[in-house]
N, C-alpha and C positions, 0 to 999 in steps of 0.2 A: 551653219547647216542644223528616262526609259527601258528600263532593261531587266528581263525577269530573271537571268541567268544562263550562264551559259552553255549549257543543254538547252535549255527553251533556244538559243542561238543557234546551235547545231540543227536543231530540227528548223527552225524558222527557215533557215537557207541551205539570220541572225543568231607683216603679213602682208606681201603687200606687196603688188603688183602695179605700175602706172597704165593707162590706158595707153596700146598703140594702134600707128595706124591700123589699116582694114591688111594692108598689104604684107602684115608683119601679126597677125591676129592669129598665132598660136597654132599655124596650118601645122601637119606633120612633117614639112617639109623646111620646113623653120629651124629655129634655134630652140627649140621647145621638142626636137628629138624627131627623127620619120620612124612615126607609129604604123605604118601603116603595109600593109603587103601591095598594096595599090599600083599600078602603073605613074609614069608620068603624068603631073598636070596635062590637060585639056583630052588623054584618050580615055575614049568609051569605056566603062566596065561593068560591066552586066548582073548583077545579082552583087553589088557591093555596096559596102554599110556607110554611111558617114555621120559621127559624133561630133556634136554640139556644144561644147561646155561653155559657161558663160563668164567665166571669171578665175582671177586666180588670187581674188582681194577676200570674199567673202570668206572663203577659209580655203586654206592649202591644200585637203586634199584632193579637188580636181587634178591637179599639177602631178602632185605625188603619188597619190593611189589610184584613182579611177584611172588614167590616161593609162599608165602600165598596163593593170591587168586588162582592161579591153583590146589592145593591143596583142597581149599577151594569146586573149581569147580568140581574138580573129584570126591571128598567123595563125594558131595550131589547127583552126577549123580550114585552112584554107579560104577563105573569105577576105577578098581585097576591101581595104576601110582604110579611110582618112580621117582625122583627128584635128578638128580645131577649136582656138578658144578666142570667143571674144571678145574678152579680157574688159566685160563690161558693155561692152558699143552695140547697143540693140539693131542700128545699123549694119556693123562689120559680122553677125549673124544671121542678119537676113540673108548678107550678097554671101557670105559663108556657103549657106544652105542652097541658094541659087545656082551656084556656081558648083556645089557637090552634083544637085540632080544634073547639073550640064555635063558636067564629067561622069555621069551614068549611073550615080548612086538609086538604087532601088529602095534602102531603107534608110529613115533618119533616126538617132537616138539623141532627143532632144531633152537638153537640160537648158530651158528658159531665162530670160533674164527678165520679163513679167508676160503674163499670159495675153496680156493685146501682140506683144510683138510675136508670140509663141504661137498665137492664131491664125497671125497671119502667114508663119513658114507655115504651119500644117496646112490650111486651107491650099497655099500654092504646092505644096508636095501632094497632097491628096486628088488635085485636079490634074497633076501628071502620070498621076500611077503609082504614084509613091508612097509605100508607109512610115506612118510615123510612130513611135514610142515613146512616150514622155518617161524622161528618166526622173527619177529621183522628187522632182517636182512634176506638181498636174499645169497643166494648161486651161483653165478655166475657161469653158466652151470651145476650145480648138479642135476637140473632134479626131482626138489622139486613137487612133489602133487600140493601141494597149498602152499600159503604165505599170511601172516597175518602182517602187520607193518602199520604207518601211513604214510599220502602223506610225501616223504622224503626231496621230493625238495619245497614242501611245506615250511615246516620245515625250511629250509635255507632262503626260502624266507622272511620269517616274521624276520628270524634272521637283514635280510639286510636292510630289511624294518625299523627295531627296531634303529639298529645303526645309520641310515640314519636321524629317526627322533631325537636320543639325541644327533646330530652334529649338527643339527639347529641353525645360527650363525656363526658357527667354518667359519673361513676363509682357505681356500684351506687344511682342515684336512689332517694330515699322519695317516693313516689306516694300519693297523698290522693285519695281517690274520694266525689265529693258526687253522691248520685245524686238523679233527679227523687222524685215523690210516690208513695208503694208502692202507691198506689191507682189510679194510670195505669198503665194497660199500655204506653202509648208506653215511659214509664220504663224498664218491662224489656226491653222491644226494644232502646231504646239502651245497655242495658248489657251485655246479650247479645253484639252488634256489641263495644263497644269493650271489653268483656272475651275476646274471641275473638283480639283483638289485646295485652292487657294482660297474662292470665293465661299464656301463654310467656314472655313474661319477668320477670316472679315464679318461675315454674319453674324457669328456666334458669342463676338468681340475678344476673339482668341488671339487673332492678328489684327493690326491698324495696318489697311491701305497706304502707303505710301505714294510716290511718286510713280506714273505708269507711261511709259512712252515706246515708240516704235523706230525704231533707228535706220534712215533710206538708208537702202541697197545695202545692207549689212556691213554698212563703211565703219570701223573700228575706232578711225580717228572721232568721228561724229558722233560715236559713242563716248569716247571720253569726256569730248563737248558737255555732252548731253548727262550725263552721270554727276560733272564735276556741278553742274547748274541742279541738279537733284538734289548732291549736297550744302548748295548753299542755298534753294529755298528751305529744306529742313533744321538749317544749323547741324551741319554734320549726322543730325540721329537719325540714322539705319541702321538697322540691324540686320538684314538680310536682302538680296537682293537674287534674285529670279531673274539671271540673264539668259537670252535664249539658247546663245553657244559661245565656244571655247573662247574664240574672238573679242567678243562682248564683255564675256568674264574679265578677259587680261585690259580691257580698258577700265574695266571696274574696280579691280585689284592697283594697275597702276594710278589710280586715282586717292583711292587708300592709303599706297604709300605715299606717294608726294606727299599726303596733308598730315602723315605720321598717324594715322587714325587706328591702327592696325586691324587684325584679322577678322572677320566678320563672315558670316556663313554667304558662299556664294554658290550657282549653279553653274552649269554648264553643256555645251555638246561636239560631239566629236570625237571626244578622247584625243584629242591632240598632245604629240610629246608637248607640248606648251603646257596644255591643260594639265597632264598626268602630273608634269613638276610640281604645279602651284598646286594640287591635292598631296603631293607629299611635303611641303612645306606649310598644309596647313590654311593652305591661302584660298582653294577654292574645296565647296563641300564635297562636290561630286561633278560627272561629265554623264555623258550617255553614248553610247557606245554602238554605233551602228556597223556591221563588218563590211566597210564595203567591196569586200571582194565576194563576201554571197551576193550583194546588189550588181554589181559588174560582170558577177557570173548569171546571174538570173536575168539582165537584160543583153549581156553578148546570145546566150540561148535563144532568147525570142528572135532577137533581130538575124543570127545566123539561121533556122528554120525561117523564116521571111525571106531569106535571099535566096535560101535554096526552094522556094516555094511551097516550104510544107506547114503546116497549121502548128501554131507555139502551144504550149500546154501551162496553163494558166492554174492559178491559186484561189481563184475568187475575181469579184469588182467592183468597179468605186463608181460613185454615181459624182456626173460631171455634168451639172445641171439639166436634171433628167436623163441622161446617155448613161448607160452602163458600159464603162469599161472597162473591159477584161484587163485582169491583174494578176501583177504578182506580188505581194506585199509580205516582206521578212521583219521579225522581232525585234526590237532592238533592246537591249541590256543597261540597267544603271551601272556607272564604276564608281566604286570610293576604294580607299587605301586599301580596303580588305583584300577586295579583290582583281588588283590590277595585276598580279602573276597570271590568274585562271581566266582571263578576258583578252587583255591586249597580247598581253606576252607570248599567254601561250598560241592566241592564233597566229603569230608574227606578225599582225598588223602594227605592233611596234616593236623595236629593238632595242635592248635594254642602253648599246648605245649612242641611242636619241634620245635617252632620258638622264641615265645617269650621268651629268656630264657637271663639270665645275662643284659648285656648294652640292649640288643633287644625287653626287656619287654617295655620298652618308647616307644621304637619306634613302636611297634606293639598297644600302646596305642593309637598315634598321627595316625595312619594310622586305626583305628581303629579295630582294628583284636584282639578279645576278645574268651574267650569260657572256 
């Protein structure tokens, strides 16, 4: 799936799932928890939300934090809403989304699995009556309501900025760039940001380009793939490596050890308990921290004003090939060791234990991270 700190966060707002069936695709009524205030399958409900997630592979927190607190959001607003994930299958989100307007959903909170198939639920929700909200990611010409995600080239930015500063030293670094899924636009936004900062020094011949590649669907395995073959066109020499998130990093790092190569400056996003360990071991430079429960609280708000038919109150807008639209877009924060008490911790976006567990209880000692 950047970060100026966390006051700018306050104000802003800021692995591995298999594919199943359509029938078994993360409904709230699943094994995946009933999120939902919703009546039964097939009756009507009138002014109710239904959410979109697309996966539970590209990183965890769809599963773990978004689903909650939307959930969370809707029961306490009164607002009947179903929750499902398509666990990948651009198919099993369409009839998703199909099947939610059949059951009388009014509004959709769409997190895409690429912007053709994200066009096409918007265009068929928009021709019923239905709004749509692209969550998290844009839908590239879908014709989305509104959108809700953080700055994205932001995001990249901090990422460049990060790597930039744990190269400090490095004499003319070879820099490895794993980027997300060509088929998300977040992707290019983050690479935008941290090539805004990357490509000067490439230029400047402060950094040597290494090897640069884009990883489908943010598959983790395929990133290993794809890293371990980075390493053998180089002869192992990397020195740093510009992964786009947490996910990516841990195929980077497991790549590192198997060939005993050790520690090497790496990026990352999320701030996943994954990611926070391997920054207290040293193993990755930094993550990027997006809260998503200000995102989840910022897009249950639109979508519950949506249901209840009153006009959302928006932060700005993001142009969607020519289309302006209304947004809300929140902060997001770089983490490294310094600051993982004042960021994750202290928002309880993570719990100290989800990190400090096994070898990582030390190190969460020495860096002081208690609870």
């Amino acid at each position: 799936m950047k970060f100026k700190g966390r006051k700018q966060l306050v104000l802003g707002a800021a692995a591995l799932a298999l594919a199943v069936p359509v029938a078994a695709c993360g409904s709230d009524n699943s094994d995946k928890g009933d999120s939902s205030s919703s009546s039964s399958s097939g009756s009507k409900s009138k002014g109710s939300v239904a959410v979109l997630l697309p996966d539970s592979k590209s990183s965890t927190r769809w599963e773990t934090v978004d689903r909650p607190f939307l959930k969370k959001a809707f029961d306490a607003a009164g607002v009947k809403s179903t929750i499902t994930n398509a666990e990948g299958d651009k198919s099993a989100q369409q009839q998703q989304a199909e099947q939610a307007i059949t059951n009388g959903a009014k509004v959709l909170l769409l997190v895409n699995l690429d912007s053709g198939s994200g066009a096409a639920i918007a265009a068929n929700a928009k021709s019923q009556g239905v709004k749509v909200i692209d969550y998290d990611r844009l839908t590239l010409g879908g014709g989305a309501d509104y959108y809700v995600s953080f700055n994205n080239e932001t995001v990249g930015k901090l990422q460049g900025e990060g790597l930039v500063k744990c190269l400090q030293g490095k004499s003319n670094p070879v820099v490895a760039e794993l980027n997300g899924s060509p088929t998300d636009n977040n992707a290019t936004l983050f690479a935008n940001g941290y090539n805004s900062v990357l490509d000067p020094k490439y230029s400047a011949g402060d950094f040597k380009k290494g090897p640069n590649q884009s990883v489908p669907d943010w598959d983790n395995q395929k990133a290993l793939t794809i890293f371990e073959q980075m390493l053998q066109q180089t002869g192992n020499k990397i020195d740093g490596v510009l992964a786009a998130n947490d996910g990516l990093a841990n195929s980077v790092i497991s790549a590192l050890n198997a060939r005993k190569l050790g520690k090497i400056p790496v990026t990352g996003q999320d701030a996943t308990a994954q990611g926070i360990q391997h920054i207290l071991a040293g193993e990755q430079c930094m993550t990027v921290y997006k809260a998503v429960k200000a995102e989840a609280d910022a897009a249950s708000k639109l979508a519950i004003a949506l249901a209840k038919g009153q006009t959302p109150t928006t932060n700005g807008s993001t142009d969607n090939k020519g289309t302006k639209t209304p947004s809300v877009l929140l902060t997001p924060v770089a983490v490294t060791k310094d600051n993982i008490n004042d960021t994750v911790i202290k928002d309880g976006f993570l719990k100290p234990s989800e990190i400090c567990v096994g070898k990582y209880a030390s190190l969460c000692q020495k860096a002081g991270i208690s609870g």
